[in-house]
LUMKEMI-276285 format. One line per 4 residues: for each residue x, y, z of N, C-alpha, C, O. Coordinates in steps of 0.2 Angstrom, whole numbers, padded with zeros to 4 digits. Example, Ala and Ser with C-alpha at 12.3 -4.5 7.8 and 13.67 -1.06 7.14 Angstrom:
residues 2
0066:-0028:0039:0062:-0022:0039:0066:-0016:0039:0071:-0017:0042 ~ 0064:-0011:0035:0068:-0005:0036:0064:0000:0039:0067:0006:0040 .
end
This chain:
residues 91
-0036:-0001:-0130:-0039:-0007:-0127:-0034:-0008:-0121:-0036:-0011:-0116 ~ -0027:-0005:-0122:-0023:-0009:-0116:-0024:-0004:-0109:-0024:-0007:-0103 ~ -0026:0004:-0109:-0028:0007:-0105:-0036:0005:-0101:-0037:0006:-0095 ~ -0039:0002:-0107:-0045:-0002:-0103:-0044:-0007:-0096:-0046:-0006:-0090 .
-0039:-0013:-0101:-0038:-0016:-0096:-0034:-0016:-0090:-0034:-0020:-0085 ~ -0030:-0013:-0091:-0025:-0007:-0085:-0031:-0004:-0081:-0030:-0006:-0075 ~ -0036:-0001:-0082:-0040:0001:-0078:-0044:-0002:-0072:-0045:-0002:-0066 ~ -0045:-0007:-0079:-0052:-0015:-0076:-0047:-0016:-0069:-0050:-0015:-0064 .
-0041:-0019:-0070:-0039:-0023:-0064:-0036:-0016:-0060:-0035:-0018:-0055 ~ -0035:-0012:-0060:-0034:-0008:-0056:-0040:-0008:-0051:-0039:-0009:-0045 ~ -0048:-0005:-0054:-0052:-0006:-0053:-0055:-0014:-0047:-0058:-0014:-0041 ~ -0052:-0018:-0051:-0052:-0025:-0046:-0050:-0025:-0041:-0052:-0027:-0036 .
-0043:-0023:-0041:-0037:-0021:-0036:-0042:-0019:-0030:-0043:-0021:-0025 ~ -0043:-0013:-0032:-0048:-0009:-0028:-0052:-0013:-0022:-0051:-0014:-0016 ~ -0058:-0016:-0026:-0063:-0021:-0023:-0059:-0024:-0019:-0059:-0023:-0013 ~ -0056:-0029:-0021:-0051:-0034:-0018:-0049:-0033:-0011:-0050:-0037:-0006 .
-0046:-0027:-0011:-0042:-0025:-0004:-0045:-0024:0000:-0045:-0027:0005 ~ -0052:-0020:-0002:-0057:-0017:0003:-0061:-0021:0006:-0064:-0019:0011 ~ -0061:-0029:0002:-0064:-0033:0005:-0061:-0039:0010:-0063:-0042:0014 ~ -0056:-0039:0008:-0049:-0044:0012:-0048:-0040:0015:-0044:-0043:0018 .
-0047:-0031:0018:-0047:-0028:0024:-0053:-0028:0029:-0052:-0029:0035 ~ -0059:-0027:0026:-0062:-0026:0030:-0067:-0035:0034:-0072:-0036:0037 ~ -0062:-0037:0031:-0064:-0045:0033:-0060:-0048:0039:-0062:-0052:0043 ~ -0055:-0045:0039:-0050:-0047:0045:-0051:-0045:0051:-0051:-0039:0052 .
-0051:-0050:0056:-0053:-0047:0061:-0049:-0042:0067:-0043:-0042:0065 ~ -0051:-0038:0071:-0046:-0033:0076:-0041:-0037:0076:-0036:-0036:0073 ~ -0041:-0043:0081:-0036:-0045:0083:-0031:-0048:0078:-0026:-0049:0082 ~ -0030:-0049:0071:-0025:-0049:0068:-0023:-0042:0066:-0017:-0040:0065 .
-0028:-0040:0066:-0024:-0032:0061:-0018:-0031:0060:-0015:-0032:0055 ~ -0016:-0029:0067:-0008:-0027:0068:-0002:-0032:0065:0002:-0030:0061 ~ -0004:-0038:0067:0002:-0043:0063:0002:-0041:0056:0006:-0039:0052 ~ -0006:-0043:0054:-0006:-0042:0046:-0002:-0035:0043:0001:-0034:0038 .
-0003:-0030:0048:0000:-0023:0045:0010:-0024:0044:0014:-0023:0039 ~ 0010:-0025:0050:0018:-0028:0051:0019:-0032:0047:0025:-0034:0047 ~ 0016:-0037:0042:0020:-0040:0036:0019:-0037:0030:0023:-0038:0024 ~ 0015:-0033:0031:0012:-0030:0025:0015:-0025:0022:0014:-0022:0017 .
0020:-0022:0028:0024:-0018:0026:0031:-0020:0022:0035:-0015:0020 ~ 0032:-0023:0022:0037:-0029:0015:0032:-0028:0006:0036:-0026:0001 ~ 0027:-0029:0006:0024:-0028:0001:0023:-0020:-0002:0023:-0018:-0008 ~ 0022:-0017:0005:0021:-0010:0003:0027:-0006:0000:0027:-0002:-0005 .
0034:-0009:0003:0038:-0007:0002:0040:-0006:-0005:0041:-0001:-0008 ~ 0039:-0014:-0008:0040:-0016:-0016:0035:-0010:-0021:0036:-0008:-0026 ~ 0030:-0009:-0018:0023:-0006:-0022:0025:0002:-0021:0023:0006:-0025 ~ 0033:0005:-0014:0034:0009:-0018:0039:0010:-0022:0039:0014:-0026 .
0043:0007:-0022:0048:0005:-0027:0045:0004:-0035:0046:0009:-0040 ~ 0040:-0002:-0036:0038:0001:-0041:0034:0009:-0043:0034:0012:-0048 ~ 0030:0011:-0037:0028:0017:-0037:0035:0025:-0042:0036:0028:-0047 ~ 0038:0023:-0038:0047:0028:-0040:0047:0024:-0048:0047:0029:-0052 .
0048:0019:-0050:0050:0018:-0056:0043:0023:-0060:0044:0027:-0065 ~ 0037:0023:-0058:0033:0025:-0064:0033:0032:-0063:0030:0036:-0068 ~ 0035:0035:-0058:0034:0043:-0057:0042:0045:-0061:0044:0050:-0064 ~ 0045:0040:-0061:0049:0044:-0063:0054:0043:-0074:0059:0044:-0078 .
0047:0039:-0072:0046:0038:-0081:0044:0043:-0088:0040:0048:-0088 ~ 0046:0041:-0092:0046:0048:-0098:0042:0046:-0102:0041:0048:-0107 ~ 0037:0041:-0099:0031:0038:-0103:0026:0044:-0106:0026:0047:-0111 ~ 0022:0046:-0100:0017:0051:-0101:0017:0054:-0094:0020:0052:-0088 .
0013:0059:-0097:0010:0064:-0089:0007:0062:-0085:0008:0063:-0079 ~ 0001:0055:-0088:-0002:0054:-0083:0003:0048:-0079:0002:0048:-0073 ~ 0006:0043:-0082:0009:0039:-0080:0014:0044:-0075:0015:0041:-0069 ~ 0016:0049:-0075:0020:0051:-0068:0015:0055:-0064:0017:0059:-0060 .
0008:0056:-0065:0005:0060:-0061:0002:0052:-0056:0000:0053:-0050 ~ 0001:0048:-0059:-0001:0040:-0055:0004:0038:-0051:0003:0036:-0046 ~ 0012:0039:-0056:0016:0037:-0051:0016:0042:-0043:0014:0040:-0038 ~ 0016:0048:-0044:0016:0051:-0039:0013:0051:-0033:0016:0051:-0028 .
0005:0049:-0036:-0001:0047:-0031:0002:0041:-0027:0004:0041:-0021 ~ 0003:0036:-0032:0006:0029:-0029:0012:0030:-0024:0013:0027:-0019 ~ 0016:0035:-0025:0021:0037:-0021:0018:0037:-0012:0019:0034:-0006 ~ 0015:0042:-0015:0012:0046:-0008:0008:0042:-0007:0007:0042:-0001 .
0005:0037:-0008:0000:0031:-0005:0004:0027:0000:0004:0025:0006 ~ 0007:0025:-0005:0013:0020:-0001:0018:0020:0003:0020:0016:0008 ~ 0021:0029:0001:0023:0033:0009:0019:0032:0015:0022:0032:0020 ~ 0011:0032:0015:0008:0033:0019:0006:0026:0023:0003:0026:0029 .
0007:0020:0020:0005:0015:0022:0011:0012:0025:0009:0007:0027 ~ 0017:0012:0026:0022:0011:0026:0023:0017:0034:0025:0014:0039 ~ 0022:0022:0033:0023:0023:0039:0018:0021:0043:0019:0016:0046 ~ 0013:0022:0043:0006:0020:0047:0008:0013:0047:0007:0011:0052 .
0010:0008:0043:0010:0002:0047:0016:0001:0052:0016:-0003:0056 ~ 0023:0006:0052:0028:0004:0056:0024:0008:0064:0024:0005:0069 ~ 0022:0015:0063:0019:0017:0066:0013:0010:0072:0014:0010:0078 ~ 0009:0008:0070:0005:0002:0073:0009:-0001:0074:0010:-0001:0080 .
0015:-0005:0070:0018:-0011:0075:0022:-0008:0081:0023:-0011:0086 ~ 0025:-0001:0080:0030:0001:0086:0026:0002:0092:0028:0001:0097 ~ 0016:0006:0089:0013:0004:0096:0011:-0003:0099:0009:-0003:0105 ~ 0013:-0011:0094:0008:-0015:0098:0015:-0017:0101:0016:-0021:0105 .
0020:-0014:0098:0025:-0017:0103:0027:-0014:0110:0030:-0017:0115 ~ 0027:-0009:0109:0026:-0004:0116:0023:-0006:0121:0024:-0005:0127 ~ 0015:-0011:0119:0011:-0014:0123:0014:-0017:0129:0013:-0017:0135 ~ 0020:-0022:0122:0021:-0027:0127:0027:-0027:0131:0029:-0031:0136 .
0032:-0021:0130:0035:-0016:0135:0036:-0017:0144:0031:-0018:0148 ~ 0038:-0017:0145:0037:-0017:0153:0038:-0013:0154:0042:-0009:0151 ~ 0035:-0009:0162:0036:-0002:0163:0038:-0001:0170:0039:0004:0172 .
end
């Protein structure tokens, strides 16, 4: 039962983001990204504790995923904030 419920809200998780992202307008995006990488940060940090746990297979095969997710958001948001600041740059 507790794999259920582990799944349920990961599932929710899912919905959630996809909806509170695609709701946000252009024009915030970028700030939103630039704070959001504080969060991401933490999400891999716990990512590294589950990959590198003696739980089971799948819990380090999740962490790993989770690894590489949050590697990937993490750079893609320093990535956008280094462009909208480059915007405001002078040349």
């Amino acid at each position: 039962m507790d794999f259920v419920a582990q799944l349920t809200l990961f599932v929710l998780a899912i919905f959630l983001g996809v909806e509170l992202i695609t709701k946000v307008p252009p024009t915030l995006h970028t700030p939103l990204m630039s704070g959001s990488n504080a969060i991401s940060g933490i999400t891999l940090v716990g990512a590294l504790i589950a990959a590198g746990s003696n739980d089971s297979v799948l819990v380090q095969v999740l962490g790993f995923i989770a690894v590489v997710l949050a590697t990937i958001n993490v750079v893609g948001g320093f990535m956008v904030t280094n462009r909208m600041l480059a915007m405001f740059k002078r040349k």
